[in-house]
Every structure is written in structure tokens, then in C-alpha cells.
mmCIF file of the protein (N, C-alpha, C, O) and its ligand, coordinates in Angstrom:
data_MODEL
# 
_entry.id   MODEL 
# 
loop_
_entity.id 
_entity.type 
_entity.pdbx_number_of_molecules 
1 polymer     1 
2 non-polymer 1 
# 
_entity_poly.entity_id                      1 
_entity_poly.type                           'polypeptide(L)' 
_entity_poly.nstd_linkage                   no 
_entity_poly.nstd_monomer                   no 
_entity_poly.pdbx_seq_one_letter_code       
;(UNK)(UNK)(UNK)(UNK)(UNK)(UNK)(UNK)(UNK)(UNK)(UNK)(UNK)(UNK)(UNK)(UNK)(UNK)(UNK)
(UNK)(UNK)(UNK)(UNK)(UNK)(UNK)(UNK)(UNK)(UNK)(UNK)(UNK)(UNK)(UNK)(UNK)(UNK)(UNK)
(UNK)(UNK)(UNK)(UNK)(UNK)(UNK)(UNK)(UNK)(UNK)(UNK)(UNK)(UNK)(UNK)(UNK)(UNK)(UNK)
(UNK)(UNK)(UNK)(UNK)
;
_entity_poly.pdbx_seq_one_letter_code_can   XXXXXXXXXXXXXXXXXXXXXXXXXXXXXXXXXXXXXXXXXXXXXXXXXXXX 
_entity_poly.pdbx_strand_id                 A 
# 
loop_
_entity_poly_seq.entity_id 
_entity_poly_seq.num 
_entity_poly_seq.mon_id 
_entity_poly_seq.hetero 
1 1  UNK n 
1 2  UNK n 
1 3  UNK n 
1 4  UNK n 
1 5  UNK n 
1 6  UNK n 
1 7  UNK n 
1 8  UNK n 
1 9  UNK n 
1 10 UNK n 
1 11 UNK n 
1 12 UNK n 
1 13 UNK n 
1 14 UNK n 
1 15 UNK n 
1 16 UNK n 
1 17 UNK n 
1 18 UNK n 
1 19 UNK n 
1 20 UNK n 
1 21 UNK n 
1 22 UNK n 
1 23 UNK n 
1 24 UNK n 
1 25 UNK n 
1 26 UNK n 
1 27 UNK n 
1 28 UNK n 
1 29 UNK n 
1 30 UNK n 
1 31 UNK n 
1 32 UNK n 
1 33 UNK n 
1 34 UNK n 
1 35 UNK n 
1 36 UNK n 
1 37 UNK n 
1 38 UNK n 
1 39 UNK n 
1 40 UNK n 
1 41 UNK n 
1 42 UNK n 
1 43 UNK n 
1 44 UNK n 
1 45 UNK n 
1 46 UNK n 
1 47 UNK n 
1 48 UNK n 
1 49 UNK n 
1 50 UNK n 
1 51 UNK n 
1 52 UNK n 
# 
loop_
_struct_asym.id 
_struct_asym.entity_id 
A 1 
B 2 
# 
loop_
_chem_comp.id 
_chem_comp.type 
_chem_comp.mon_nstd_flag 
UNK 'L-peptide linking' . 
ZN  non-polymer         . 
# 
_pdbx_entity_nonpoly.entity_id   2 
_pdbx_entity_nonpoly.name        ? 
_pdbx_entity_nonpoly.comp_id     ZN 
# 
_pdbx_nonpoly_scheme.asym_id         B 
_pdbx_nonpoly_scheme.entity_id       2 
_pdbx_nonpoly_scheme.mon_id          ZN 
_pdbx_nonpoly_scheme.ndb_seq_num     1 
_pdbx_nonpoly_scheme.pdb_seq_num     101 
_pdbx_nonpoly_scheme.auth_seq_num    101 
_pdbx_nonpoly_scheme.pdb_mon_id      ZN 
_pdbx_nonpoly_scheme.auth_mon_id     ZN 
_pdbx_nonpoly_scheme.pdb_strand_id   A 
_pdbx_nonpoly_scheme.pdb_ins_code    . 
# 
loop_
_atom_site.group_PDB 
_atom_site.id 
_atom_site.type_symbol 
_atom_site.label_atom_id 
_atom_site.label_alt_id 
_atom_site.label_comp_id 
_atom_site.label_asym_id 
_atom_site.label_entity_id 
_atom_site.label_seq_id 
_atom_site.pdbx_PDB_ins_code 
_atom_site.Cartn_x 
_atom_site.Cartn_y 
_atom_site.Cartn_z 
_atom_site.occupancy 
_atom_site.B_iso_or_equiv 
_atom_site.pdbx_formal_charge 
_atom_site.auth_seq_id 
_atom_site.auth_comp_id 
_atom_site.auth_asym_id 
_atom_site.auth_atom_id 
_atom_site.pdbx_PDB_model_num 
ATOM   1   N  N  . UNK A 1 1  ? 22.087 -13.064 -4.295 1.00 0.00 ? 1   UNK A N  1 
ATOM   2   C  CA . UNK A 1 1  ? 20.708 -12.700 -3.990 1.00 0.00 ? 1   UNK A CA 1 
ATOM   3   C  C  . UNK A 1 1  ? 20.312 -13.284 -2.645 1.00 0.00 ? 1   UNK A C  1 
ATOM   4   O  O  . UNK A 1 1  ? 20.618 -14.456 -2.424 1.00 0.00 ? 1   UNK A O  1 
ATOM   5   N  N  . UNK A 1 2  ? 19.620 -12.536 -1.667 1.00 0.00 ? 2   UNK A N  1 
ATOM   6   C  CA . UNK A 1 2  ? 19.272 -12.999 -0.291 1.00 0.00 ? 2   UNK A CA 1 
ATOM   7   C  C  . UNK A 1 2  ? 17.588 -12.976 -0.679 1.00 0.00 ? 2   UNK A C  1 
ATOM   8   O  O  . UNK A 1 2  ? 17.000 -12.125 -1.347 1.00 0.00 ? 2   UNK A O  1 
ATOM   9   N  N  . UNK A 1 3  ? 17.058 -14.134 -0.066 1.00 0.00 ? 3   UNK A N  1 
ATOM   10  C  CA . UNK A 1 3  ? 15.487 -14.473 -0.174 1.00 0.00 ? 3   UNK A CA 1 
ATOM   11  C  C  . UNK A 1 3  ? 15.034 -14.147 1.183  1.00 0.00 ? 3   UNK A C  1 
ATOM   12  O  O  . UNK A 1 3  ? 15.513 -14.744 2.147  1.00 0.00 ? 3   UNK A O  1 
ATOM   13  N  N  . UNK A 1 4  ? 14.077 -13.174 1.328  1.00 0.00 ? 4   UNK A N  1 
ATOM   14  C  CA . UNK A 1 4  ? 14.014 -12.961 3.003  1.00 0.00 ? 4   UNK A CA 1 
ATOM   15  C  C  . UNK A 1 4  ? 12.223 -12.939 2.946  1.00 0.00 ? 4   UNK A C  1 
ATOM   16  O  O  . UNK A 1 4  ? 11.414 -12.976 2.019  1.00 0.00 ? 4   UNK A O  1 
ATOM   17  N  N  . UNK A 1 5  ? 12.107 -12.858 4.458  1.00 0.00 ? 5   UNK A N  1 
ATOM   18  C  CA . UNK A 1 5  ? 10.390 -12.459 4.511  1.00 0.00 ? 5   UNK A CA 1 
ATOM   19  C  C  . UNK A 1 5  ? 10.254 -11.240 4.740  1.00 0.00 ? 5   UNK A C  1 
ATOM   20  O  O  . UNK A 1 5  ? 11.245 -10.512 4.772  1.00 0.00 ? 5   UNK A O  1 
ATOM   21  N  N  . UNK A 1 6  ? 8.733  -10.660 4.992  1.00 0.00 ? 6   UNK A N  1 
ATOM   22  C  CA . UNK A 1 6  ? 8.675  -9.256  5.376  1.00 0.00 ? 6   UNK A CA 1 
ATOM   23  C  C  . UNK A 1 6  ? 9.409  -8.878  6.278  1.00 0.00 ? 6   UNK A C  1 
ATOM   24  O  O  . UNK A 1 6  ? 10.270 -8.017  6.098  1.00 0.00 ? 6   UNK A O  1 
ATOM   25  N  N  . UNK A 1 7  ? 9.171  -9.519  7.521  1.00 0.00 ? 7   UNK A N  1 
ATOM   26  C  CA . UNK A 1 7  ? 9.913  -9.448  8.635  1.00 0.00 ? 7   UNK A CA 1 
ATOM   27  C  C  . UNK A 1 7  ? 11.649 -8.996  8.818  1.00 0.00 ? 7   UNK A C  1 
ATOM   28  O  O  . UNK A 1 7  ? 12.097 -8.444  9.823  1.00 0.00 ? 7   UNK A O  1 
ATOM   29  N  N  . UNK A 1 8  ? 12.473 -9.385  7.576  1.00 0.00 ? 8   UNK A N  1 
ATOM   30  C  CA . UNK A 1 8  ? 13.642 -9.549  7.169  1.00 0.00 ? 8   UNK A CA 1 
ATOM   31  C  C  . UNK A 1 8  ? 14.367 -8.752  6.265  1.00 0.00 ? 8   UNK A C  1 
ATOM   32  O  O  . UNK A 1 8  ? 15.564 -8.662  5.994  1.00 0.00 ? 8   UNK A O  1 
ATOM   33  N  N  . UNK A 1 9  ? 13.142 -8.084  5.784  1.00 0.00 ? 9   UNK A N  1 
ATOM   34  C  CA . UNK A 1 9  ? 13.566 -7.210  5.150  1.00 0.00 ? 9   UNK A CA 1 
ATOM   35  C  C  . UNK A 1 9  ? 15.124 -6.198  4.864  1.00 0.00 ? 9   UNK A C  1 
ATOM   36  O  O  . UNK A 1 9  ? 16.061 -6.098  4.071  1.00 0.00 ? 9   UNK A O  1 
ATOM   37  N  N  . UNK A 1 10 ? 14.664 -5.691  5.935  1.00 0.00 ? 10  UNK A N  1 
ATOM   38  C  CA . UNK A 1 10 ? 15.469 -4.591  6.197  1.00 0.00 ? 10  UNK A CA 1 
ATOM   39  C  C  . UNK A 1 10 ? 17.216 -4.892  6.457  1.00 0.00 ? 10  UNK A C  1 
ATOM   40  O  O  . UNK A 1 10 ? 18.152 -4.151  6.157  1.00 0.00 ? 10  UNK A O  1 
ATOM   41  N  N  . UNK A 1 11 ? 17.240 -5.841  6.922  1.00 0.00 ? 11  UNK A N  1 
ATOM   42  C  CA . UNK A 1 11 ? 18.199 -6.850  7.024  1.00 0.00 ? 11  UNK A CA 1 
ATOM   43  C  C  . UNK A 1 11 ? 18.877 -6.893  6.067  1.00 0.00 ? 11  UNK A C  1 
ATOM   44  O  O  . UNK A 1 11 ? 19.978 -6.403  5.820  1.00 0.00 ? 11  UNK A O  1 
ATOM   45  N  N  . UNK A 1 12 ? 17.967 -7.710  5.309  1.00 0.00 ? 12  UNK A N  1 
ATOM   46  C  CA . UNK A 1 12 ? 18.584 -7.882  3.672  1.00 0.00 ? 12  UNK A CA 1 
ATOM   47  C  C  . UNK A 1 12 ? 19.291 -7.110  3.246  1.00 0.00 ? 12  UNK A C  1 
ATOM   48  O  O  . UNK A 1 12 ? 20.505 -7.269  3.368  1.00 0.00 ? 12  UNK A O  1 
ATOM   49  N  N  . UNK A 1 13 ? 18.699 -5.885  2.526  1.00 0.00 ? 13  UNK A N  1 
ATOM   50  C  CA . UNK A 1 13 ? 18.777 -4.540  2.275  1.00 0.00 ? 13  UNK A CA 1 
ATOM   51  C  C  . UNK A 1 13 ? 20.049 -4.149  2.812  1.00 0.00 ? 13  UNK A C  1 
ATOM   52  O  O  . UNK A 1 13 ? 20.914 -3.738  2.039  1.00 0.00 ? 13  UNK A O  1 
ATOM   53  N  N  . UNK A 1 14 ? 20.233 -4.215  3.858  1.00 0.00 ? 14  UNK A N  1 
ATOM   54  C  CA . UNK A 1 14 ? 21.775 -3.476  4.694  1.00 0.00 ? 14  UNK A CA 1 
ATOM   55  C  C  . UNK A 1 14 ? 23.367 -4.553  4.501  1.00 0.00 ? 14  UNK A C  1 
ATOM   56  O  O  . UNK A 1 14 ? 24.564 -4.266  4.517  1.00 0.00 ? 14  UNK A O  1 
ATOM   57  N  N  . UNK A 1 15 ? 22.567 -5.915  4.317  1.00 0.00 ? 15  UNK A N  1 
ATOM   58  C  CA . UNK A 1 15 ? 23.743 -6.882  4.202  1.00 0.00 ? 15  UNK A CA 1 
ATOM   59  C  C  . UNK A 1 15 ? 23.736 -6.606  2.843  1.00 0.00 ? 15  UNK A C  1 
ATOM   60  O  O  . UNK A 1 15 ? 24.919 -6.692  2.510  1.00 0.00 ? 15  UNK A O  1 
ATOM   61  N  N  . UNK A 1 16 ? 23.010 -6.297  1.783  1.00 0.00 ? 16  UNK A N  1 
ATOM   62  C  CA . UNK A 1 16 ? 23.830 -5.870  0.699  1.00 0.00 ? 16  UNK A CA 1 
ATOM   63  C  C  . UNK A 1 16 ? 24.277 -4.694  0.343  1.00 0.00 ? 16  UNK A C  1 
ATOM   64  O  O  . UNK A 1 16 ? 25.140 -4.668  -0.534 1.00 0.00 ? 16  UNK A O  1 
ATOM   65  N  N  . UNK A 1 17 ? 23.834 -3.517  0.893  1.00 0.00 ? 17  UNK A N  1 
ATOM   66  C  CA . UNK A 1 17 ? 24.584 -2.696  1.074  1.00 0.00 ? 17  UNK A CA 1 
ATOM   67  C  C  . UNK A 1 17 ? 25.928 -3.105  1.757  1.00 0.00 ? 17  UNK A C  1 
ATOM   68  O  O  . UNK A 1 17 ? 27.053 -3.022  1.263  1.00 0.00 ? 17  UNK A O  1 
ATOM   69  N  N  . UNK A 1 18 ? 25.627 -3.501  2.824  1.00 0.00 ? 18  UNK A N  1 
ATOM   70  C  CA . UNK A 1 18 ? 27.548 -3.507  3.257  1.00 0.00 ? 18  UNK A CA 1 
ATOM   71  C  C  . UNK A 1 18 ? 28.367 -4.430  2.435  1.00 0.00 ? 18  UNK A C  1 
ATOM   72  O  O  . UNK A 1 18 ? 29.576 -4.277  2.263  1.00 0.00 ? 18  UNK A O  1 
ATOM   73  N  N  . UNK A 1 19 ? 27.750 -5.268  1.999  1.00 0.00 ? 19  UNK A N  1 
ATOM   74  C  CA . UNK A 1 19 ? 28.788 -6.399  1.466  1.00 0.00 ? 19  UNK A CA 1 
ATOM   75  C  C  . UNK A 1 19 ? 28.899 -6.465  -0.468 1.00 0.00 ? 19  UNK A C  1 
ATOM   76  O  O  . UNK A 1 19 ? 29.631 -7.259  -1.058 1.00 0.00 ? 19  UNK A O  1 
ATOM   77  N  N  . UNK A 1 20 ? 28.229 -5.707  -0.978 1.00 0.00 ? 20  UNK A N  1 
ATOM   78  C  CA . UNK A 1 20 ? 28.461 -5.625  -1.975 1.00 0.00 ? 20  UNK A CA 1 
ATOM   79  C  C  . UNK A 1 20 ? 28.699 -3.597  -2.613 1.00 0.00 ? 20  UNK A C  1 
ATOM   80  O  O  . UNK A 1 20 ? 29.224 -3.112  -3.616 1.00 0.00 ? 20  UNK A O  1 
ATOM   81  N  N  . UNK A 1 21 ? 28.145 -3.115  -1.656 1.00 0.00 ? 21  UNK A N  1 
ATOM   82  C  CA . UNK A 1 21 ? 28.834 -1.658  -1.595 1.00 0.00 ? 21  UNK A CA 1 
ATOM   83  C  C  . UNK A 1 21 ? 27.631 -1.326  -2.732 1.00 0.00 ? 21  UNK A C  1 
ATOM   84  O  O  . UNK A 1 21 ? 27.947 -0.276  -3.291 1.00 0.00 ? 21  UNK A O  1 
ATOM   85  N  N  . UNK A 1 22 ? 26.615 -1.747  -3.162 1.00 0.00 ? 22  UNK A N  1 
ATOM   86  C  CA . UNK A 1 22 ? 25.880 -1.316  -4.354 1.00 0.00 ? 22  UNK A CA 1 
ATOM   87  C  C  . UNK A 1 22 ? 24.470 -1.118  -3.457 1.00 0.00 ? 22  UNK A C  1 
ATOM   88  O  O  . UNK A 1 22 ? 24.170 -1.615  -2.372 1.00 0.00 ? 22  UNK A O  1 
ATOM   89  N  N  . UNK A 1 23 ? 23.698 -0.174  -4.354 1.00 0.00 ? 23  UNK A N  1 
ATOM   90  C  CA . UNK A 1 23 ? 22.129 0.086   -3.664 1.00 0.00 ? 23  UNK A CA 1 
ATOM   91  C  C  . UNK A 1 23 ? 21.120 -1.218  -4.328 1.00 0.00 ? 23  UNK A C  1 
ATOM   92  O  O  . UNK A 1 23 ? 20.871 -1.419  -5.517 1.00 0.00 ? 23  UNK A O  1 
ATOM   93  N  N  . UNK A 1 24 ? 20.693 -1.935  -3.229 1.00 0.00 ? 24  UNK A N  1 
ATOM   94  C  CA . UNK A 1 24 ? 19.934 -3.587  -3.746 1.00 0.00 ? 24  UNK A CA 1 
ATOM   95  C  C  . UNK A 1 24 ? 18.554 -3.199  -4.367 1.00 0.00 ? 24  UNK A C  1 
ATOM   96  O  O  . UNK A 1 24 ? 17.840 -2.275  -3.979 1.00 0.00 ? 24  UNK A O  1 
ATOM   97  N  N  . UNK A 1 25 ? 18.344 -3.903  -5.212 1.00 0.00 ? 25  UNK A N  1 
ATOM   98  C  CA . UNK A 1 25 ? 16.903 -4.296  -5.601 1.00 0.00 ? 25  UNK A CA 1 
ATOM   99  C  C  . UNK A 1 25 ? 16.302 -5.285  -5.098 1.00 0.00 ? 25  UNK A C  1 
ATOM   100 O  O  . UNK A 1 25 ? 16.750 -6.348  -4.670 1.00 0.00 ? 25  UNK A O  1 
ATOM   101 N  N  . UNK A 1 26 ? 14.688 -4.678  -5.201 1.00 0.00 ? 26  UNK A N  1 
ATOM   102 C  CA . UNK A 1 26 ? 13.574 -5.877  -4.330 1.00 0.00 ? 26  UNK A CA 1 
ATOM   103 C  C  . UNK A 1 26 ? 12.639 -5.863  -5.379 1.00 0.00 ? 26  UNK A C  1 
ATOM   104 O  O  . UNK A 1 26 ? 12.126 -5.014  -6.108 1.00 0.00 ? 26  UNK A O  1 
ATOM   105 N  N  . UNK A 1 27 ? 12.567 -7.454  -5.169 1.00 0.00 ? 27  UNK A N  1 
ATOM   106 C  CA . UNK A 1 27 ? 11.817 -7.752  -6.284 1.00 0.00 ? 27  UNK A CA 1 
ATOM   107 C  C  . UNK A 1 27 ? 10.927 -9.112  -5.575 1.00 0.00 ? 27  UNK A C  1 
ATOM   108 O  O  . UNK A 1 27 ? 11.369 -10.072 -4.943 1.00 0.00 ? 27  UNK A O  1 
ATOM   109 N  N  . UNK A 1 28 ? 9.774  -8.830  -5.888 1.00 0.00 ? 28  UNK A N  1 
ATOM   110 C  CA . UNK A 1 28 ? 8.825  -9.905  -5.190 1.00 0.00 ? 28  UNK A CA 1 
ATOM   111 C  C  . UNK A 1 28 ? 9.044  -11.763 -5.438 1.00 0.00 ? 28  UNK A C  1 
ATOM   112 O  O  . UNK A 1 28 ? 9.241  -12.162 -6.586 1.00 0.00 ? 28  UNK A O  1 
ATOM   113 N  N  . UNK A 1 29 ? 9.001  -12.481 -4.607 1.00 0.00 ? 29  UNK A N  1 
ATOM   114 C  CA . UNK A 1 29 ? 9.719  -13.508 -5.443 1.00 0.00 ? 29  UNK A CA 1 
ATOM   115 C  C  . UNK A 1 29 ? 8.382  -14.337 -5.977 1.00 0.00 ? 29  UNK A C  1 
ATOM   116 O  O  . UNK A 1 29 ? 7.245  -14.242 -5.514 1.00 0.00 ? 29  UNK A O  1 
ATOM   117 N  N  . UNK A 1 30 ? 8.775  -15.079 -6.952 1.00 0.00 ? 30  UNK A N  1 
ATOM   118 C  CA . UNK A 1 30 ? 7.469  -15.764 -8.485 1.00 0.00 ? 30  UNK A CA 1 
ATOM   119 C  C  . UNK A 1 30 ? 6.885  -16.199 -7.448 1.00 0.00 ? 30  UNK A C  1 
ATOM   120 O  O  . UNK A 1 30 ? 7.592  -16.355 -6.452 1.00 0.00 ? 30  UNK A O  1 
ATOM   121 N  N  . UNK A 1 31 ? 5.279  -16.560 -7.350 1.00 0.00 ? 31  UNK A N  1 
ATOM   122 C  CA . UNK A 1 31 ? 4.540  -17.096 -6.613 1.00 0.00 ? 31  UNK A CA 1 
ATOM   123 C  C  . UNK A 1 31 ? 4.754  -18.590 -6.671 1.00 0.00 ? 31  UNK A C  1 
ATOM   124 O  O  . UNK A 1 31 ? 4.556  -19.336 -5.712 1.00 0.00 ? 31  UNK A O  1 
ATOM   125 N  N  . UNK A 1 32 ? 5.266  -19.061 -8.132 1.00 0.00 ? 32  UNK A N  1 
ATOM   126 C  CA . UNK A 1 32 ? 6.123  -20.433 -8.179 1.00 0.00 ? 32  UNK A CA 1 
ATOM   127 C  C  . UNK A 1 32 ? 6.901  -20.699 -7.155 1.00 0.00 ? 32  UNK A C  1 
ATOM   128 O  O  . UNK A 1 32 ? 7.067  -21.829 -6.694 1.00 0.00 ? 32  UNK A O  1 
ATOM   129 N  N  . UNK A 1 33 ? 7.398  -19.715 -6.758 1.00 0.00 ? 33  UNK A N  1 
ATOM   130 C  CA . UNK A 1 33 ? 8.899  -20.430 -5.699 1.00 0.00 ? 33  UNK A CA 1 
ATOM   131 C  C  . UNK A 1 33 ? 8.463  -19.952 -4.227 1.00 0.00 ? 33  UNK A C  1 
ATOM   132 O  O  . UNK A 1 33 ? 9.218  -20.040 -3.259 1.00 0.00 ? 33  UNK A O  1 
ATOM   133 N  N  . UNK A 1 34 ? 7.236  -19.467 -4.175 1.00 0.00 ? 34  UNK A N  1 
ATOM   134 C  CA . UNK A 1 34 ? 7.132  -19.066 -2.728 1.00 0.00 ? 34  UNK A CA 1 
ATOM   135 C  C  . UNK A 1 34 ? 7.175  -19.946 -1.777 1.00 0.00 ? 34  UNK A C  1 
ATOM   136 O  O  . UNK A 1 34 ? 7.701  -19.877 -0.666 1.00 0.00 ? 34  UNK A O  1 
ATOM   137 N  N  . UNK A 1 35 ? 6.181  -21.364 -2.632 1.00 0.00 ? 35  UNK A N  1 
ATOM   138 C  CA . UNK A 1 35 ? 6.056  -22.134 -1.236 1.00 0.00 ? 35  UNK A CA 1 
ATOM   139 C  C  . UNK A 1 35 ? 7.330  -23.361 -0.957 1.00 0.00 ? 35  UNK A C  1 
ATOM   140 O  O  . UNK A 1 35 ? 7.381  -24.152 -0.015 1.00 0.00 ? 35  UNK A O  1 
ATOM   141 N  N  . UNK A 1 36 ? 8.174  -23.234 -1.952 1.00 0.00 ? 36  UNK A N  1 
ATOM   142 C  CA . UNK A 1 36 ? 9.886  -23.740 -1.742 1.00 0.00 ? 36  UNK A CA 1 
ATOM   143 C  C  . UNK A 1 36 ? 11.131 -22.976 -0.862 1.00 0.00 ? 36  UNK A C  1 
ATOM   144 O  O  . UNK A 1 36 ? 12.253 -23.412 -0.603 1.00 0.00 ? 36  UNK A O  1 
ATOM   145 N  N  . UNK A 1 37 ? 10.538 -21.730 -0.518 1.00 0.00 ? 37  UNK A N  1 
ATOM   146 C  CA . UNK A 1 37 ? 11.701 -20.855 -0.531 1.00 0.00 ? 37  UNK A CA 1 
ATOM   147 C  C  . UNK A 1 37 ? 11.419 -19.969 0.864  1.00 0.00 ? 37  UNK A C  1 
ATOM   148 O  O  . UNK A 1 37 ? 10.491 -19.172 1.002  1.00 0.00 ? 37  UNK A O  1 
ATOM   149 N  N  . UNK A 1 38 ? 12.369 -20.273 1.798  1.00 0.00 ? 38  UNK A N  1 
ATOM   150 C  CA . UNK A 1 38 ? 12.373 -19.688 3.196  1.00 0.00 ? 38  UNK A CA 1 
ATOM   151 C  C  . UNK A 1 38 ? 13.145 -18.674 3.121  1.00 0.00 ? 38  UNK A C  1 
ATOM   152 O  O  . UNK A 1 38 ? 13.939 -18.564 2.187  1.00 0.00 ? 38  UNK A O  1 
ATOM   153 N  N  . UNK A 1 39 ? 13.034 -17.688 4.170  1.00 0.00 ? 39  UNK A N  1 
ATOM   154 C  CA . UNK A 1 39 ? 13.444 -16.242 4.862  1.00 0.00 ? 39  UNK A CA 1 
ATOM   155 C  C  . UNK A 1 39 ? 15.152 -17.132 4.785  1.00 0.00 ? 39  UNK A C  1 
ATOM   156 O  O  . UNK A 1 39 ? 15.224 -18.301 5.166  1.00 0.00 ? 39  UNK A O  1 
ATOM   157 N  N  . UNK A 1 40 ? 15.976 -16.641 4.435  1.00 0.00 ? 40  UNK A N  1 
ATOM   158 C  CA . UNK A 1 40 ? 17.643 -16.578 4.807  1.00 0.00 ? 40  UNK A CA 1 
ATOM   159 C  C  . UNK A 1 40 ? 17.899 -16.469 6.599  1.00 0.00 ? 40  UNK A C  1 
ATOM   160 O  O  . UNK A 1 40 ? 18.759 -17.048 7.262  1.00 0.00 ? 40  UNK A O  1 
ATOM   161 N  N  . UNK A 1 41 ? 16.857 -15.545 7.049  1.00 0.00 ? 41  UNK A N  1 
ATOM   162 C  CA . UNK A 1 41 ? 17.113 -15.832 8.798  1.00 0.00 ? 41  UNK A CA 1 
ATOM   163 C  C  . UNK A 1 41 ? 16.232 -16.589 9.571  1.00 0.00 ? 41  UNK A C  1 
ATOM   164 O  O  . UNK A 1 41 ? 16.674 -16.916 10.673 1.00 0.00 ? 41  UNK A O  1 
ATOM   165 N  N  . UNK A 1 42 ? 15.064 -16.969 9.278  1.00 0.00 ? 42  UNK A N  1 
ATOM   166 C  CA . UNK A 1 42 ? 13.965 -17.414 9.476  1.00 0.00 ? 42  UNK A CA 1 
ATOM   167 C  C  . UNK A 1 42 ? 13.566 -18.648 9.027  1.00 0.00 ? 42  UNK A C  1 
ATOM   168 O  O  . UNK A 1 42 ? 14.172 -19.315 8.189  1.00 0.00 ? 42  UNK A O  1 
ATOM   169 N  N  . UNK A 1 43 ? 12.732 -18.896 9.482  1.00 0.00 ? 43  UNK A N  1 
ATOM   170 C  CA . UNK A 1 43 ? 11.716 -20.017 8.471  1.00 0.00 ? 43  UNK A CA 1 
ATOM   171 C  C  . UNK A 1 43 ? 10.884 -20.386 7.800  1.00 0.00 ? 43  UNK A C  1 
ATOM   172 O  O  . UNK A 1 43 ? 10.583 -21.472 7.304  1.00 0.00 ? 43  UNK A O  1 
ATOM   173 N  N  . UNK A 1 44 ? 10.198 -18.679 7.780  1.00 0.00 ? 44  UNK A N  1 
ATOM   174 C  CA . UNK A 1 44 ? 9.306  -17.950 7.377  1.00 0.00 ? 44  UNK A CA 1 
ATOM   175 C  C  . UNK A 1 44 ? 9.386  -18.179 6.000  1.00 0.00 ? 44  UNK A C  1 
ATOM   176 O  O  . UNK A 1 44 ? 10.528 -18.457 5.635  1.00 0.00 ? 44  UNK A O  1 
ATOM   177 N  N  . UNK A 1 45 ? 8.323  -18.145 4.895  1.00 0.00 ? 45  UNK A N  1 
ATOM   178 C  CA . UNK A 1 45 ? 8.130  -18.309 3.584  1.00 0.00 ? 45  UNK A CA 1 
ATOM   179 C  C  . UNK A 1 45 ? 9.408  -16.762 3.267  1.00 0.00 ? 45  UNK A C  1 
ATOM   180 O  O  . UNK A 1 45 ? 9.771  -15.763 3.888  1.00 0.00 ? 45  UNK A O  1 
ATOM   181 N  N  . UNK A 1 46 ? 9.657  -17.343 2.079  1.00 0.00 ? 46  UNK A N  1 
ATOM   182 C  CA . UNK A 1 46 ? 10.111 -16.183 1.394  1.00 0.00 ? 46  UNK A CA 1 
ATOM   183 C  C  . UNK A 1 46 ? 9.568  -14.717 0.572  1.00 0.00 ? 46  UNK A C  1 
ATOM   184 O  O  . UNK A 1 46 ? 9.307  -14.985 -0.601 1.00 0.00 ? 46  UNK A O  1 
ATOM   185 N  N  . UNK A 1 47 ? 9.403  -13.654 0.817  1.00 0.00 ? 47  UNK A N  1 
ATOM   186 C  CA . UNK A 1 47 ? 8.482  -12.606 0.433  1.00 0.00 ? 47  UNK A CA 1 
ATOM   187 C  C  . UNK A 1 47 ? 9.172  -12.075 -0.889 1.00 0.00 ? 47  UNK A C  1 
ATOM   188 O  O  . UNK A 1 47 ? 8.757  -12.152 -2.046 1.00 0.00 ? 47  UNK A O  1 
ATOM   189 N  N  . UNK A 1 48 ? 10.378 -11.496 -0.384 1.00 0.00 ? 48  UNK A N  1 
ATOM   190 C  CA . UNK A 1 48 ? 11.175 -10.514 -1.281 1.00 0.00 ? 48  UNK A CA 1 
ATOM   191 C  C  . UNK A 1 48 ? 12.675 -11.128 -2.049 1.00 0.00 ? 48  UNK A C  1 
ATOM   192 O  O  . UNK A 1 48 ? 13.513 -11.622 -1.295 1.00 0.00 ? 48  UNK A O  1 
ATOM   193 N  N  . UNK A 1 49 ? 12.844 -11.096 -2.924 1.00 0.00 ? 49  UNK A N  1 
ATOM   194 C  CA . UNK A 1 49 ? 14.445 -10.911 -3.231 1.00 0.00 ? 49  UNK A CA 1 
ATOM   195 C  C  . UNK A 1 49 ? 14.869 -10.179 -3.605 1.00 0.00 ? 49  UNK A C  1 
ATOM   196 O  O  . UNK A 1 49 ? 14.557 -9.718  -4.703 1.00 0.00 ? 49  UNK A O  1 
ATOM   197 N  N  . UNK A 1 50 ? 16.044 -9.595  -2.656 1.00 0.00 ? 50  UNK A N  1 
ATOM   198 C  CA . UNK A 1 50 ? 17.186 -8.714  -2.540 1.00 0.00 ? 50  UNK A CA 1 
ATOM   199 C  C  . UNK A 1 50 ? 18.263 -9.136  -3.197 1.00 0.00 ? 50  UNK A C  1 
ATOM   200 O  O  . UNK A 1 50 ? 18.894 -10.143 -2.876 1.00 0.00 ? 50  UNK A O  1 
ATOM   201 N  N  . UNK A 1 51 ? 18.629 -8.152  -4.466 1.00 0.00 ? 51  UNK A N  1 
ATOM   202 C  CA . UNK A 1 51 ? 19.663 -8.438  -4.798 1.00 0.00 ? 51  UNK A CA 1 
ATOM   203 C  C  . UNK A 1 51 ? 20.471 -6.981  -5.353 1.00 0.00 ? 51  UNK A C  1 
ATOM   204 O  O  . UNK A 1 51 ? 20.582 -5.979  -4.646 1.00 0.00 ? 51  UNK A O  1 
ATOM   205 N  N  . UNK A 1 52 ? 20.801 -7.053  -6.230 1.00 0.00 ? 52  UNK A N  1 
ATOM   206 C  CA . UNK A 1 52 ? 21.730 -5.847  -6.964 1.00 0.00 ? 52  UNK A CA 1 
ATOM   207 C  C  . UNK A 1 52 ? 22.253 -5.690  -8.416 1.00 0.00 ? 52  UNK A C  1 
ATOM   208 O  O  . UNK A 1 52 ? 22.925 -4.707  -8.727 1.00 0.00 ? 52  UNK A O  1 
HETATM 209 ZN ZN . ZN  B 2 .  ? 12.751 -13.900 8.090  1.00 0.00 2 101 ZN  A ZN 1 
# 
């Protein structure tokens, strides 16, 4: 699972497409873990998780 921000989105999305060959799911991440949990490229809070 990749934790990204808005910004990062799209990103996400394509690195799991290429690297796991499957179409990803986005799923908003718990408002619990928002303010623990940074963008994977960024430093940005975490928005979405991408996974599959
Ligand atoms: Zn980001």
C-alpha cells in the first residue's frame, strides 16, 4: 500500500499499476492516521491509500 497526498496521487496509481500489474484502489486514509502519516514522495500529510 502507498500513502500519498492529493498532490501524489496520480503517481501512486501508476506505480501500482506498473509494479503490481493489478487496477489499485483508493481509499481515504482514517482521520486517525492522518496526522501520523506523510505523502510516500512528499511531506505532505497523507490523503489517500493506494493499494490493490
Ligand atoms: Zn506528496
Amino acid at each position: 500500500m502507498i500513502y500519498c497526498c492529493d498532490d501524489h496521487v496520480d503517481m501512486a496509481l501508476d506505480t501500482v499499476v506498473v509494479e503490481e500489474e493489478t487496477y489499485p484502489t483508493l481509499n481515504s486514509v482514517p482521520s486517525e492516521l492522518k496526522l501520523s502519516t506523510t505523502c510516500e514522495y512528499c511531506q505532505n500529510m497523507a490523503v489517500y491509500i493506494v493499494g490493490n
